[in-house]
N, C-alpha and C positions, 0 to 999 in steps of 0.2 A: 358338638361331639359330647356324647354321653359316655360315662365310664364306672365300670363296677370289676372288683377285685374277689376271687378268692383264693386265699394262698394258703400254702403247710408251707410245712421244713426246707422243702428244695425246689416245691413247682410251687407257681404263677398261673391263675388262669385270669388272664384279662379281655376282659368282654369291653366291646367299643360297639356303640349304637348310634344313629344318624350320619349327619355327613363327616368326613376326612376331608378339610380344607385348608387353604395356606395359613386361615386362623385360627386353625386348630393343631399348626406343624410344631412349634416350641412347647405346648403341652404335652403332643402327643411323645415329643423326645426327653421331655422331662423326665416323665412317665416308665417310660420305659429302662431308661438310664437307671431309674431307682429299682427298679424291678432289677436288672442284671446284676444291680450290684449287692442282690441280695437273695436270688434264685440263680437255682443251677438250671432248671427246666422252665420255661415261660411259652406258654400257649396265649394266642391271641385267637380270640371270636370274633372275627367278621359279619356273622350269619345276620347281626340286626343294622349294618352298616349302608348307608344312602350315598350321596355321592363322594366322590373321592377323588384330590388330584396329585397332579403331579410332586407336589412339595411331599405329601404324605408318604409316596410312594418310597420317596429319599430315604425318609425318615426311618421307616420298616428296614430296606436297605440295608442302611448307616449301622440299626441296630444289629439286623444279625448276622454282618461284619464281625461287631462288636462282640457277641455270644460267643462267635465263634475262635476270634482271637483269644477269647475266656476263657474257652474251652467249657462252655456251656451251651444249650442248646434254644434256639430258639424258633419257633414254629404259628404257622396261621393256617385256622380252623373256617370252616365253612364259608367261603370265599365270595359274594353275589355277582349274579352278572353281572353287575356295575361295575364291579372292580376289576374283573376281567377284560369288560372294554376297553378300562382305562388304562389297566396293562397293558395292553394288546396296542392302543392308540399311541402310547406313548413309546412301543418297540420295547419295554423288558422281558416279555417271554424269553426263556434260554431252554437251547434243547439241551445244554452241559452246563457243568457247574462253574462256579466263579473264577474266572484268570487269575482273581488275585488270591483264593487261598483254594488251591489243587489238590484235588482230591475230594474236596468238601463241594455239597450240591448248594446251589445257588436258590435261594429263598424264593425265581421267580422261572425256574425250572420246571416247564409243564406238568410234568411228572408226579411233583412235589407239591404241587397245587392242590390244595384238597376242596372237595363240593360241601 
């Protein structure tokens, strides 16, 4: 996993290239962990991303859980089929948003999915 930053005052934009794998799951939470705790807005770039599994999937999850408890926002950009499969394979699609914080859409919310 490849990674490149650009940021201002309150948004994040984080570009992630190659694969999302179990050994890239503790980077990839690093990563992000320091982004939220320093942006209000964080956009993630999927668009140059290769395979991707289940840990990662967590990981994306876990974070914007975590934004959201923040009350910041957290979001993912141009999505590839791969990642989609691998949604799709492991059942996180949701036609509604997350049970555990109502009202708020769930980060794997078809809808909310962007190409």
């Amino acid at each position: 996993m490849n990674c490149s930053l650009e940021q201002s005052e309150e948004t994040a934009k984080f570009f992630i290239s190659g694969s999302m794998t179990i050994e890239d799951a503790a980077n990839l939470k690093t990563t992000i962990a320091g982004l939220l705790a320093d942006s209000a807005f964080i956009e993630i770039d999927l668009s140059a991303t290769g395979t991707t599994d289940l840990s990662c999937l967590q990981v994306l999850c876990a974070a914007h859980r975590a934004a959201v408890v923040a009350g910041k926002t957290l979001s993912l950009r141009n999505a590839p089929d791969s990642l989609r499969t691998c949604l799709e394979d492991a059942g996180f699609p949701r036609q509604t948003g997350c049970l555990h914080h109502e009202g708020e859409t769930c980060l794997w919310q078809e809808e909310k999915q962007t190409r």
